[in-house]
PyMOL Python script that loads the backbone (N, CA, C, O; Angstrom):
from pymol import cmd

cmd.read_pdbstr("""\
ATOM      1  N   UNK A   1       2.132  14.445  23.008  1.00  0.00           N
ATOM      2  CA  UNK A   1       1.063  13.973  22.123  1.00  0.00           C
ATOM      3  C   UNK A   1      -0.113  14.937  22.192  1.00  0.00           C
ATOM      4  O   UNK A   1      -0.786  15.084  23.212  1.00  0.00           O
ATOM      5  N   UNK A   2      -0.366  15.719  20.814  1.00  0.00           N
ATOM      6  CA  UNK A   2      -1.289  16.645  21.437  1.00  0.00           C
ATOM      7  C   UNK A   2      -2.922  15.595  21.168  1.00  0.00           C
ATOM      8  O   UNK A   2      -2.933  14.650  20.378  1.00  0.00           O
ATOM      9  N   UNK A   3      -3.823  15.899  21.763  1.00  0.00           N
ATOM     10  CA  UNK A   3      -5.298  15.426  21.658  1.00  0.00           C
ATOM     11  C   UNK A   3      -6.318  16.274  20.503  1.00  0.00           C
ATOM     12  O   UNK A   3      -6.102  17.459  20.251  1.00  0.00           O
ATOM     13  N   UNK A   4      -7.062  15.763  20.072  1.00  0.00           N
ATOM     14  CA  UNK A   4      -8.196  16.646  19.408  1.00  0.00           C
ATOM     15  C   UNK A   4      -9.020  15.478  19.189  1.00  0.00           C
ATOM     16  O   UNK A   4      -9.060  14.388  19.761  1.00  0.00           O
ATOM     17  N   UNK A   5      -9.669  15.971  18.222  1.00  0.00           N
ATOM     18  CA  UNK A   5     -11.318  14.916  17.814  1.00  0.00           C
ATOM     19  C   UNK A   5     -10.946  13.850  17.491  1.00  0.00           C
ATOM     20  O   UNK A   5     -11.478  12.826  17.920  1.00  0.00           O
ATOM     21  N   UNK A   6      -9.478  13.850  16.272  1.00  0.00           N
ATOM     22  CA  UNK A   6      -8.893  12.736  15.772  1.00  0.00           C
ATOM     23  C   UNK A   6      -7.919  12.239  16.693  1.00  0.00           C
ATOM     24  O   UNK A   6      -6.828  11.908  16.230  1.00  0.00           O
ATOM     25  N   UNK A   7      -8.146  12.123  18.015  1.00  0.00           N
ATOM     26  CA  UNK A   7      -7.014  11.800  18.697  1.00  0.00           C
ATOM     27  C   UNK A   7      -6.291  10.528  18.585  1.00  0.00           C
ATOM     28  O   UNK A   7      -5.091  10.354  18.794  1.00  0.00           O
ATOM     29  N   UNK A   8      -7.202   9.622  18.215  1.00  0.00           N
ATOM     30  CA  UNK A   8      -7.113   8.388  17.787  1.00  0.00           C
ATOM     31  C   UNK A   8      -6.429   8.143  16.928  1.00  0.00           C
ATOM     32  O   UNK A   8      -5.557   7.289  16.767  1.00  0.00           O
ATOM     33  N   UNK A   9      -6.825   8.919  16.329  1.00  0.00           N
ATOM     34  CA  UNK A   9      -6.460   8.450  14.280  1.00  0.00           C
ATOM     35  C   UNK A   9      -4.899   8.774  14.516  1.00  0.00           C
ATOM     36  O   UNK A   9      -4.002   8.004  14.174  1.00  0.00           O
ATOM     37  N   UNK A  10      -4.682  10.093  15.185  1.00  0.00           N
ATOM     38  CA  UNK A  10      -3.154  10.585  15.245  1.00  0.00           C
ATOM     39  C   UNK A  10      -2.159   9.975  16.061  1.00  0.00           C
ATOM     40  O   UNK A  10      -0.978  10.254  15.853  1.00  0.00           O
ATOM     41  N   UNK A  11      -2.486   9.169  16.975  1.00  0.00           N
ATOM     42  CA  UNK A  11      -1.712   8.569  17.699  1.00  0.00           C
ATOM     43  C   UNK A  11      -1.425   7.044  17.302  1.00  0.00           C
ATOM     44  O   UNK A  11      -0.524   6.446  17.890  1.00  0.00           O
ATOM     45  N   UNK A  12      -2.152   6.431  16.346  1.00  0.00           N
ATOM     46  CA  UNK A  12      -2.005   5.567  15.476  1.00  0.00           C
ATOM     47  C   UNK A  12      -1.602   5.735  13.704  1.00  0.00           C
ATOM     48  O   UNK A  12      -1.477   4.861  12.845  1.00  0.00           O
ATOM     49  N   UNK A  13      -1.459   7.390  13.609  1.00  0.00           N
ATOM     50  CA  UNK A  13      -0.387   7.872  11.958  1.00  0.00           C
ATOM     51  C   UNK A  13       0.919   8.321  12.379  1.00  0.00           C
ATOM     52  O   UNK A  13       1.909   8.200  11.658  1.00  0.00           O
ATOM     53  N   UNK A  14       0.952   9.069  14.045  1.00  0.00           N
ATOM     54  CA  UNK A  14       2.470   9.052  14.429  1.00  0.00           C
ATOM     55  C   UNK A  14       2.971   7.444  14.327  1.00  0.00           C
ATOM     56  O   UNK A  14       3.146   7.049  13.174  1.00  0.00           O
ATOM     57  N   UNK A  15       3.117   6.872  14.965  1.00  0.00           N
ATOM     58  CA  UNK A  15       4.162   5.833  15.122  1.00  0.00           C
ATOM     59  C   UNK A  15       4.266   5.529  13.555  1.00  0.00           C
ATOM     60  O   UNK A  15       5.451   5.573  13.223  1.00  0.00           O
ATOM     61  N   UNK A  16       3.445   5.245  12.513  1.00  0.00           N
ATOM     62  CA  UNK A  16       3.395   5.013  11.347  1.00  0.00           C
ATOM     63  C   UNK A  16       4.574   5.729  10.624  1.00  0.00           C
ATOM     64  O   UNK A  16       5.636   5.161  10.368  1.00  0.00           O
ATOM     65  N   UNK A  17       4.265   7.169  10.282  1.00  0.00           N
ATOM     66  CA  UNK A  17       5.524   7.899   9.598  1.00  0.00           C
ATOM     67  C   UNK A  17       6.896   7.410  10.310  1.00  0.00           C
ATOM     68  O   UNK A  17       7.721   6.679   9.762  1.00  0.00           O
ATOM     69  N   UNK A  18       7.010   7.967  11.703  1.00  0.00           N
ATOM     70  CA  UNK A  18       8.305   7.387  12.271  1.00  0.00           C
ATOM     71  C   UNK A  18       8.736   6.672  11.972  1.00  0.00           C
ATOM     72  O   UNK A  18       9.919   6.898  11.721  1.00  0.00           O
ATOM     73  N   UNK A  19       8.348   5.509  11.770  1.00  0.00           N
ATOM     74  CA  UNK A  19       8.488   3.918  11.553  1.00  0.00           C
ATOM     75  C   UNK A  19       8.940   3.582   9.883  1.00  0.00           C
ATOM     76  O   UNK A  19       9.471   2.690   9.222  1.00  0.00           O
ATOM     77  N   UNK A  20       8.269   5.102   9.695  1.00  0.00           N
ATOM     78  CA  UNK A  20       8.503   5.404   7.419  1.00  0.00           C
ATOM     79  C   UNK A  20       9.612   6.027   7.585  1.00  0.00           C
ATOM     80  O   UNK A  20      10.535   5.932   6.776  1.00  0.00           O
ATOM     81  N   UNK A  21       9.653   6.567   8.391  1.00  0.00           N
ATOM     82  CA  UNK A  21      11.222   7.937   8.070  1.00  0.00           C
ATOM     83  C   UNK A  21      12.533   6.682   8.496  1.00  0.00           C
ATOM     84  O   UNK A  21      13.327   6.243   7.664  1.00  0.00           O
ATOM     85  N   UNK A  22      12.506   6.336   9.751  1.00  0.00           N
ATOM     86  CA  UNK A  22      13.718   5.028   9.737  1.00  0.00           C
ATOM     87  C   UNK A  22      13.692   3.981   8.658  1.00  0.00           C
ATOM     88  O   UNK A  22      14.697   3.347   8.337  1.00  0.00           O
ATOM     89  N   UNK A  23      12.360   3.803   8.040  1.00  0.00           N
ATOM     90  CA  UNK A  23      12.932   3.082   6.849  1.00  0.00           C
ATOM     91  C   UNK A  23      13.379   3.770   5.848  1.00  0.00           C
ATOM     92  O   UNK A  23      14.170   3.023   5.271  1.00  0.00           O
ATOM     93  N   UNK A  24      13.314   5.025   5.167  1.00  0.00           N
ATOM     94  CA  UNK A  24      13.531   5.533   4.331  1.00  0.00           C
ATOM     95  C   UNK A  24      14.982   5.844   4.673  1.00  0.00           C
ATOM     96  O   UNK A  24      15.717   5.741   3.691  1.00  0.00           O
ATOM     97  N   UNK A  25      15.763   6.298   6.128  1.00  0.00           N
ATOM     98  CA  UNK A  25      16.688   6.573   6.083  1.00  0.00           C
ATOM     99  C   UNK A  25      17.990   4.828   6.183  1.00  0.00           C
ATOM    100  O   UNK A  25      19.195   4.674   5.986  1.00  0.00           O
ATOM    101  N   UNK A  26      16.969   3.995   6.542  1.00  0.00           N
ATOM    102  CA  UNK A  26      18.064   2.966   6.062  1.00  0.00           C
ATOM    103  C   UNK A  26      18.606   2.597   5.004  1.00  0.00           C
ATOM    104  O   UNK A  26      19.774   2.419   4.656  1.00  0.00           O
ATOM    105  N   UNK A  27      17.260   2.465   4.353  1.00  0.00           N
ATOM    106  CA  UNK A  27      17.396   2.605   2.250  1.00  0.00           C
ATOM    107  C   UNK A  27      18.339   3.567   1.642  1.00  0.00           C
ATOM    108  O   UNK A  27      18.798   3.491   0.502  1.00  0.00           O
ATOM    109  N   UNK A  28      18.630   4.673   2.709  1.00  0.00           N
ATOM    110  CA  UNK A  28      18.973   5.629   1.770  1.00  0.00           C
ATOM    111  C   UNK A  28      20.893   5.212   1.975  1.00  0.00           C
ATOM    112  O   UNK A  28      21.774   5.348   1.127  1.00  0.00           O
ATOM    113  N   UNK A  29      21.045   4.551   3.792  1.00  0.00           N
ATOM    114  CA  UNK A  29      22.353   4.192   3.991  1.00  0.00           C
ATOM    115  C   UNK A  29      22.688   3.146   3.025  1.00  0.00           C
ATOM    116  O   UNK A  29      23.558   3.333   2.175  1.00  0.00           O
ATOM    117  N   UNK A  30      21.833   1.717   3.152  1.00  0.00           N
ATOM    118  CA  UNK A  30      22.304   0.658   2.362  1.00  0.00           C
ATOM    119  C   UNK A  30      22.611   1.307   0.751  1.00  0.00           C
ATOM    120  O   UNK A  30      23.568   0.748   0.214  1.00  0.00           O
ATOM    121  N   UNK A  31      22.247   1.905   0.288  1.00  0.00           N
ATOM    122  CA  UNK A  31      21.743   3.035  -1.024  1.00  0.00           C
ATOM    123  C   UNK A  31      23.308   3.186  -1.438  1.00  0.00           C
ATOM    124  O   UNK A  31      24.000   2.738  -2.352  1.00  0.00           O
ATOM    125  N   UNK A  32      23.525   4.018  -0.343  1.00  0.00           N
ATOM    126  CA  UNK A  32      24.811   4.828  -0.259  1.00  0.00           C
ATOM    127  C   UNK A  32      26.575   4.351  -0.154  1.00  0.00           C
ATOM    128  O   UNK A  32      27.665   4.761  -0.551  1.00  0.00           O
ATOM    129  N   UNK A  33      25.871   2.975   0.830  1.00  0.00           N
ATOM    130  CA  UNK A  33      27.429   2.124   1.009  1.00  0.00           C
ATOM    131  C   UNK A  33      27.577   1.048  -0.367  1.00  0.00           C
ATOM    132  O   UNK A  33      28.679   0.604  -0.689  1.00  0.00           O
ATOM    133  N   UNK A  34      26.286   0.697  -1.131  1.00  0.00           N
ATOM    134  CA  UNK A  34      26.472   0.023  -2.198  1.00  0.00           C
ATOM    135  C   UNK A  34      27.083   0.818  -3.371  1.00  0.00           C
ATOM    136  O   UNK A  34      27.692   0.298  -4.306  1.00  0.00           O
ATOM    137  N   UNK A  35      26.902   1.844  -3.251  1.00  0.00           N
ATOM    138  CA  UNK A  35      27.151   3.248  -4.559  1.00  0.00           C
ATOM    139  C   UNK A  35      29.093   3.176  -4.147  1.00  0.00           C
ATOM    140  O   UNK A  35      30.099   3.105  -4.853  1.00  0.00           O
ATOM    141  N   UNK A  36      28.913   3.223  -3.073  1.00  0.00           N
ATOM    142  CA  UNK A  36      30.397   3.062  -2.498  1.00  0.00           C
ATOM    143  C   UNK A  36      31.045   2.020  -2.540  1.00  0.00           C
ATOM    144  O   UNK A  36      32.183   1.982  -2.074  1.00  0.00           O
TER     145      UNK A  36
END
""", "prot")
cmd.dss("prot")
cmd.show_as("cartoon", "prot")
cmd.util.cbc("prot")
cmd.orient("prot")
């Protein structure tokens, strides 16, 4: 975790995206097995 001024702000927008990218990649499975 790196630190700076916004250390705050960034350690509370990491978990955020993460938390966006596993949803985006579930959407994209359910997506994929329904197409199937």
């Amino acid at each position: 975790m790196y630190t700076s001024r916004s250390g705050r702000c960034s350690s509370l927008l990491l978990p955020w995206i993460f938390q966006w990218r596993i949803q985006v990649q579930n959407f994209r499975l359910n997506w994929e097995t329904h197409l199937l």
